[in-house]
C-alpha positions in Angstrom: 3.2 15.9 3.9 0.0 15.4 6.4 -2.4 18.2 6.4 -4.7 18.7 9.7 -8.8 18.0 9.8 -10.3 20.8 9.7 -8.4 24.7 9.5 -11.4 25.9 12.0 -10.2 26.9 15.3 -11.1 24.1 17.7 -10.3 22.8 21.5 -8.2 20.0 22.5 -11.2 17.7 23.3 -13.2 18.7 20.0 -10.4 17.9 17.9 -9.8 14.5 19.5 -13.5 13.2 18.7 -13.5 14.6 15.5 -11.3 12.4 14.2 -14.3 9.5 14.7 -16.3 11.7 12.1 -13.4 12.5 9.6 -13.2 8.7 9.5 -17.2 8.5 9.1 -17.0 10.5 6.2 -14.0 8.5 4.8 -15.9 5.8 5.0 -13.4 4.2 7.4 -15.2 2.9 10.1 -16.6 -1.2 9.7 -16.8 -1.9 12.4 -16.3 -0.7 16.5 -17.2 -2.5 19.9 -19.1 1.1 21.4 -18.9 4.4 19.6 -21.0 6.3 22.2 -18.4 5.2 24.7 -15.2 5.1 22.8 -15.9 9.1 21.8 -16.7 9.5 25.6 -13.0 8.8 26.3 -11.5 10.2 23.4 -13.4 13.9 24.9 -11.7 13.0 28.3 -8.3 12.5 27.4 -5.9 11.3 24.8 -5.8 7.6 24.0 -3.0 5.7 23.4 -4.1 2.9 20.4 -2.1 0.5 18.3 -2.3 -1.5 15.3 -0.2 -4.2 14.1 2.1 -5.2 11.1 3.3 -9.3 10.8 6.5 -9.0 9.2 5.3 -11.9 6.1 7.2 -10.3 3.3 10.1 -8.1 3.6 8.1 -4.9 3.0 5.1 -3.8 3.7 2.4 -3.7 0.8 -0.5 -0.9 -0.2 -2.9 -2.6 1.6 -0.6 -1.9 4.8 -1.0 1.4 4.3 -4.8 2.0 5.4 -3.6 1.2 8.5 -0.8 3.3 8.6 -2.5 6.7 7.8 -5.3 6.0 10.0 -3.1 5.4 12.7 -1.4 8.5 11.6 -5.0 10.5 11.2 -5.5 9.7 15.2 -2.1 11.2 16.0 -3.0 14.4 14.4 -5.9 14.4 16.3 -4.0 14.0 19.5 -3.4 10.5 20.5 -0.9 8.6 20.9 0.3 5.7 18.6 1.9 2.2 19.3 3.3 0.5 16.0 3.4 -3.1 16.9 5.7 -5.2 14.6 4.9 -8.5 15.2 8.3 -11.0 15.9 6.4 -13.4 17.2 3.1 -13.8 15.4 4.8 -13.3 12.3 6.3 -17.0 13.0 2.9 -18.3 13.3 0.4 -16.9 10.4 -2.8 -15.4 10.7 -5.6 -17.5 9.1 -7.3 -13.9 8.2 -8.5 -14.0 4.9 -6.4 -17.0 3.6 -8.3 -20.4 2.4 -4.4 -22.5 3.6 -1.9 -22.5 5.4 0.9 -19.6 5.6 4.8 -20.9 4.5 6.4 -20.6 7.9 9.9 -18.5 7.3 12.9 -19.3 9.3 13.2 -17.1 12.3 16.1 -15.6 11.0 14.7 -14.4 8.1 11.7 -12.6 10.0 14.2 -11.0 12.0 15.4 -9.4 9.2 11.5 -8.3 7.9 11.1 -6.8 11.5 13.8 -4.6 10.7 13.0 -3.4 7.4 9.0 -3.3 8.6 9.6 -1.3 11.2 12.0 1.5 9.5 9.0 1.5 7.1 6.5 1.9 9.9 8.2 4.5 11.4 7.8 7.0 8.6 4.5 7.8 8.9 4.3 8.3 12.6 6.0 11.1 15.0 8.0 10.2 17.4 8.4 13.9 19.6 5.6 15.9 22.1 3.4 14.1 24.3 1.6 12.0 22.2 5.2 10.4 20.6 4.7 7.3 18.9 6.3 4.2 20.3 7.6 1.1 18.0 7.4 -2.2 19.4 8.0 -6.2 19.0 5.9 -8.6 20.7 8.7 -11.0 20.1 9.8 -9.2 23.2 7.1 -10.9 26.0 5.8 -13.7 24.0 9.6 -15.5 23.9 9.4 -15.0 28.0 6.5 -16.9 28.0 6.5 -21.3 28.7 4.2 -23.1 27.3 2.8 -23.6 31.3 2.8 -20.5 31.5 0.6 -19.6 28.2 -1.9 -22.1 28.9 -2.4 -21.6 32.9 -2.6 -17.4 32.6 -3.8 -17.2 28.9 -5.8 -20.6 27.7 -8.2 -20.4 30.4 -9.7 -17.3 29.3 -10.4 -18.8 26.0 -13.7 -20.6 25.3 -13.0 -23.0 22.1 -16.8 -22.9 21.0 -16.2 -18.8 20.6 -12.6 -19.6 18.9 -14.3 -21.9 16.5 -17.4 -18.9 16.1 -14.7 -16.7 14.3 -14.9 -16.2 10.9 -11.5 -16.7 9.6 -11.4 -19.9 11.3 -14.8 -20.9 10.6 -14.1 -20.4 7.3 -10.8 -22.4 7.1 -12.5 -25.1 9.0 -15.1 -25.6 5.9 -12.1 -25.0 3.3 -10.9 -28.3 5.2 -9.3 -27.7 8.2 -6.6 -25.7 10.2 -3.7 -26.1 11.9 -3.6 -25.6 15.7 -0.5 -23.1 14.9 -3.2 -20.5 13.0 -6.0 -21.4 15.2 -4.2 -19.9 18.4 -3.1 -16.4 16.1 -6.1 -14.6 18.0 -4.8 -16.0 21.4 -1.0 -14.2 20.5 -3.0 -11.2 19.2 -5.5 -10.8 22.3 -2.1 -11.3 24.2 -0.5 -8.1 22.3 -3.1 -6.4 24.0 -3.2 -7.3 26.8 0.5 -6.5 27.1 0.3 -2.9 26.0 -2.7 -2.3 28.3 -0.8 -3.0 31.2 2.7 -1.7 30.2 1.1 2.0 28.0 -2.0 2.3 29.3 -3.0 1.0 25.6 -7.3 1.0 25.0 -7.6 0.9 21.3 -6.4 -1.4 18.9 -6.9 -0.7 15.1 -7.5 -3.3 12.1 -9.2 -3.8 8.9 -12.0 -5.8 9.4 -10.8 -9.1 8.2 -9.0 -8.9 11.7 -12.2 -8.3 13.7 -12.3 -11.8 15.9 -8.7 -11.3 16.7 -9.1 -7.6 17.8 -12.4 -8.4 19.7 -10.5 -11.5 21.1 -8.1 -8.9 23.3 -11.0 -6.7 24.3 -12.5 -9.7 26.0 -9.1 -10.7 27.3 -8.5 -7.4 28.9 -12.1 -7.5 30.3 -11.7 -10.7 32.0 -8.1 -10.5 33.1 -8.2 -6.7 34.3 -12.0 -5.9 34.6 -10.9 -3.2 32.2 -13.3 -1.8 29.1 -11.3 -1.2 26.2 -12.0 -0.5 23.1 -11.7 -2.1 18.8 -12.3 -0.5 15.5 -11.8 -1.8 12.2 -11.1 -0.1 9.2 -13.0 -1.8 5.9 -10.7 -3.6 3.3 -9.9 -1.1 0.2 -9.8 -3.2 -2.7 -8.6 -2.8 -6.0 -11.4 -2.0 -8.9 -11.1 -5.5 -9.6 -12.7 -6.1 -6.4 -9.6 -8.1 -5.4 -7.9 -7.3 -2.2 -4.7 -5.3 -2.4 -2.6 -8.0 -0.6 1.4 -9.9 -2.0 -0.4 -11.6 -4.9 2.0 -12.6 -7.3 3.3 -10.0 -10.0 0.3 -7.6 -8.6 1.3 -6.3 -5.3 2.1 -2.6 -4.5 5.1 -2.6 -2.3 6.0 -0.1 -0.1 9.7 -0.7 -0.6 10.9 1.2 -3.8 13.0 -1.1 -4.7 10.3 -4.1 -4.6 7.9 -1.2 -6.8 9.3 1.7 -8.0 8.1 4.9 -7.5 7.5 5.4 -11.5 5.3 2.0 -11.3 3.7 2.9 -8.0 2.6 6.3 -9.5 1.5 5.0 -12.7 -0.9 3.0 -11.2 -2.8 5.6 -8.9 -2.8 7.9 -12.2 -4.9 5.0 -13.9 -7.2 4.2 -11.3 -10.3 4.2 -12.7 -13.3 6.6 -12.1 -15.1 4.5 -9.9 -12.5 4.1 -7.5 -10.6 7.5 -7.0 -13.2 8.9 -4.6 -12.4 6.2 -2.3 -8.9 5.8 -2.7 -8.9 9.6 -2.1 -10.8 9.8 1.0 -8.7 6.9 2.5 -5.4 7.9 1.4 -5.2 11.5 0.8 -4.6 14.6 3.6 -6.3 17.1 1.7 -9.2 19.0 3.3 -12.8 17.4 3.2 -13.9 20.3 0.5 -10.9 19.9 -2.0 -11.4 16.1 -2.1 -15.2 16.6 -2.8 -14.6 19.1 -5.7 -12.3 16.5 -6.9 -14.8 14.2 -6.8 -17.2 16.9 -8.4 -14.5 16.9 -11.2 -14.3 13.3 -12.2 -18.0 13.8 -12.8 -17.6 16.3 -14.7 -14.9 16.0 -16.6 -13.6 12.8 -16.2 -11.2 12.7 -19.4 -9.1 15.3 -17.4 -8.0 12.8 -14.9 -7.5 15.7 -12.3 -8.7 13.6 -9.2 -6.2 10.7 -10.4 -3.3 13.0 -10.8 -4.2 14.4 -7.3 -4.2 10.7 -5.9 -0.6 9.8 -7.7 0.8 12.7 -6.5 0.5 12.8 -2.5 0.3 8.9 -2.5 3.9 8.7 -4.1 5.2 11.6 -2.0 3.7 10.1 1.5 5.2 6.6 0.7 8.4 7.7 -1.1 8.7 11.0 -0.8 8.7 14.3 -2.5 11.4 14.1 -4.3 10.5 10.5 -6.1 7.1 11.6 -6.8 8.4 14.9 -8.5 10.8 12.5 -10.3 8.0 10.0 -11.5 6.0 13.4 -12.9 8.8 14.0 -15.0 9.2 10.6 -16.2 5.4 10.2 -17.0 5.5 13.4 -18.5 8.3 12.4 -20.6 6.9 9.4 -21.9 4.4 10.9 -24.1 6.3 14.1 -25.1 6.0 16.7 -22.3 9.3 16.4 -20.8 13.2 15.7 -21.6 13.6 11.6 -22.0 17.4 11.9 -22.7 17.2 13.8 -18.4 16.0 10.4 -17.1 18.6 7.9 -15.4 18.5 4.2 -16.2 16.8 3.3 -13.3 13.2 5.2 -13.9 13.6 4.2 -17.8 13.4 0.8 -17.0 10.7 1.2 -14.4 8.9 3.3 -17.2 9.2 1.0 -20.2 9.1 -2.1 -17.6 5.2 -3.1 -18.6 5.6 -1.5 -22.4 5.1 -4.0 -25.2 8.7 -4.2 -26.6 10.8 -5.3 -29.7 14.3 -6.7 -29.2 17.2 -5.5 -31.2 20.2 -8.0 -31.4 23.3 -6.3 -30.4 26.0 -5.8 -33.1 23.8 -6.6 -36.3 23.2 -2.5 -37.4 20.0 -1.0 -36.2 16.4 -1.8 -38.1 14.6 1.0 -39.7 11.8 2.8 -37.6 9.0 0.8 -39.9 10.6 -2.5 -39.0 10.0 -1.8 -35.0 6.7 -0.7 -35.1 6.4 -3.9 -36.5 7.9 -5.7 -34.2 6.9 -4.0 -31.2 3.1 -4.6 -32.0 2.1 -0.7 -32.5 1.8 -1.6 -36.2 0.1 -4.7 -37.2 1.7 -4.5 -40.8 4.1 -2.9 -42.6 1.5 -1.7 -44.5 0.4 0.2 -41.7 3.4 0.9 -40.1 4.1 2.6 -43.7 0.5 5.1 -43.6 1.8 5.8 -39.5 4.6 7.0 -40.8 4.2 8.9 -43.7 1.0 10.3 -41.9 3.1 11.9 -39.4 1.5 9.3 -36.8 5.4 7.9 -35.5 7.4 9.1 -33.3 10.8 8.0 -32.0 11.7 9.0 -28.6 9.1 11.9 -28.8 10.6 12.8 -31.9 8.3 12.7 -35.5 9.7 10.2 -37.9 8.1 10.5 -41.3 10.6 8.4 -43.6 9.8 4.7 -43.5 13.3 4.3 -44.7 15.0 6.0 -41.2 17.0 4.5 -38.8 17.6 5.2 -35.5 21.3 6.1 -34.5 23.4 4.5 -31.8 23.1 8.2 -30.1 19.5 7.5 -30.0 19.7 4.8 -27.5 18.2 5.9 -24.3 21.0 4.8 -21.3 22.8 3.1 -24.4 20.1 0.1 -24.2 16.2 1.3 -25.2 14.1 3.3 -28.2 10.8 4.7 -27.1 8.5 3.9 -30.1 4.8 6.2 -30.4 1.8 5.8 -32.4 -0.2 8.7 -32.0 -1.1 10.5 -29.2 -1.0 7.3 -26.2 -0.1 4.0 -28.0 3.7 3.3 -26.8 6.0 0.4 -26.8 10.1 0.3 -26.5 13.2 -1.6 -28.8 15.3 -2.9 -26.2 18.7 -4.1 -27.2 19.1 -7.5 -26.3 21.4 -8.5 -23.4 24.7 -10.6 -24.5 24.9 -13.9 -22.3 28.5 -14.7 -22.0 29.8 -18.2 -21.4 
């Protein structure tokens, strides 16, 4: 699934800096507290770095997954990786980025999100060889800690003037106001790293760079407390081509968990990225060696109707989140959907995650089926019958991939796709789906 850097021959210490100018040339690098001297220690030895995921939903989203393959890029450079779930800042919120307050979730209910977050977590990292990645909780040494405790060995090191200075407080504080439980986020996070200094030898934390204030809050932690020079670097936000930030927004967010987005829907959208995007999304997401990501670059340029970068992007996205197997199953189905594959071969589940954002008709059970003309109608493919009448006598219609010239014809019973949908076409790209209604008892 994860390809190396470079195939040229190279020694240990070479291929552990070069990983700082892979991630130049992804355009991955924000932000970083010293680059001269963060290299310097990457040529001595292997690092151990971590970066962290607050368990606010119960799966992790796309915008999660920056993080996770540059964490996993610095592993195959030969470093070692601490996934941090956080069970204890996720009970508080992080003011990054947000203009109010989080919902706070029962703690029961986030102990159940550390579980599922950390299973997902744990696929993109290796776990034998020297540089194995470790998984850990933070619930695990901030629930040891009193509140005496926190503020005599923690709050002192703090300066309020500098935690007003940050920008995701500064911000909230001219949105109008926030609450001392989000203000002290950056005192748990500096803590985090602090913790894995002293117990992994941890010096680099990762982040995007809406988290910069918290991840430069722990290198001055570690600094005062130990006298130690660590070491941040923050990844910039990948947004959609919106310009909106890939985040839980409502009916818009790209889950991680297949069954929160399929893998159909998750590999429909990469394959419609737009033009102006794939380069990026393809030098942040994808494995594939510096020269084949620049010729498909070179190819959207050139022939941008072929849609080969996007079909590149879809491809190892949806296998590195769900896997071979799904993404080879949601080629078919997209394949299928306009005529290049067998629609009758796909189960229920990937029909309905196929035909889920499809403009639709709905045919009432029991009352005979309508005629081919009637749905085009109905579905919106045809704004008239009139039309719907030229479409099909033009050879424009097609039912389930199949040409249907008679405006008089009617689907059969047989025809229903998992005994409940129709896929209607008009011409080459324009599809909807009849969907027989459901029957509410009672």
């Amino acid at each position: 699934m994860f390809g190396a850097y470079t195939h040229a021959p190279m020694d240990a210490a070479t291929q552990r800096t070069a990983v700082l100018d892979d991630l130049e040339w992804r355009r991955m690098i924000a932000d970083h507290t010293d680059p001269d001297a963060l290299r310097a220690a990457m040529a001595a030895a292997p690092m151990t770095y971590y970066g962290g995921f607050d368990p606010t939903a119960p799966s992790l989203h796309f915008g999660n997954l920056v993080l996770l393959v540059t964490m996993r890029r610095l592993q195959l450079a030969g470093h070692r990786p601490i996934g941090l779930v956080g069970g204890a800042t996720g009970l508080v919120g992080d003011p990054s980025g947000r203009s109010s307050e989080r919902t706070l979730n029962d703690p029961e209910v986030i102990g159940g999100w550390v579980e599922r977050i950390r299973s997902q977590v744990e696929r993109y990292l290796e776990f034998g060889g020297p540089n194995g990645a470790l998984i850990v909780n933070n619930l695990d040494w901030t629930a040891q800690m009193s509140a005496i405790d926190w503020l005599r060995d923690v709050g002192k090191h703090f300066s309020v003037s500098r935690m007003l200075a940050k920008e995701s407080v500064s911000a909230r504080l001219e949105a109008g106001g926030i609450s001392y439980t989000e203000f002290s986020y950056q005192v748990m996070q500096a803590v985090d790293y602090l913790e894995l200094y002293r117990r992994h030898g941890c010096t680099l934390q990762l982040g995007g760079s809406d988290q910069w204030g918290n991840l430069t809050a722990g290198v001055d932690l570690i600094r005062r407390v130990e006298g130690a020079t660590v070491h941040a670097l923050a990844t910039p936000l990948i947004t959609r081509p919106d310009g909106q930030k890939f985040g839980k927004s409502e009916g818009s967010t790209l889950w991680l968990d297949p069954e929160l987005t399929s893998p159909f829907a998750f590999y429909q959208w990469f394959l419609n990225v737009d033009d102006s995007v794939v380069g990026t999304y393809l030098r942040v997401f994808s494995f594939r060696p510096r020269e084949e990501i620049e010729a498909l670059e070179a190819a959207v340029a050139a022939r941008a109707e072929a849609r080969q970068a996007q079909r590149a992007l879809a491809d190892e996205v949806t296998a590195l989140v769900h896997g071979p197997e799904a993404a080879a199953a949601a080629v078919e189905a997209s394949l299928a959907l306009f005529g290049q594959g067998d629609l009758a071969s796909l189960d229920a589940a990937t029909l309905e995650a196929a035909f889920a954002d499809l403009p639709r008709a709905t045919m009432a059970p029991g009352n005979g089926m309508p005629t081919v003309l009637d749905l085009l109608v109905a579905s919106g493919l045809s704004e008239s019958r009139g039309q719907a009448r030229r479409t099909l006598t033009e050879g424009g219609a097609y039912l389930n991939n199949a040409r249907v010239t008679d405006p008089a014809a009617v689907p059969e019973p047989s025809d229903l796709l998992a005994g409940r949908w129709l896929l209607l076409r008009r011409g080459k790209r324009s599809l909807a789906v009849a969907e027989v209604a459901e029957v509410n008892e009672g």
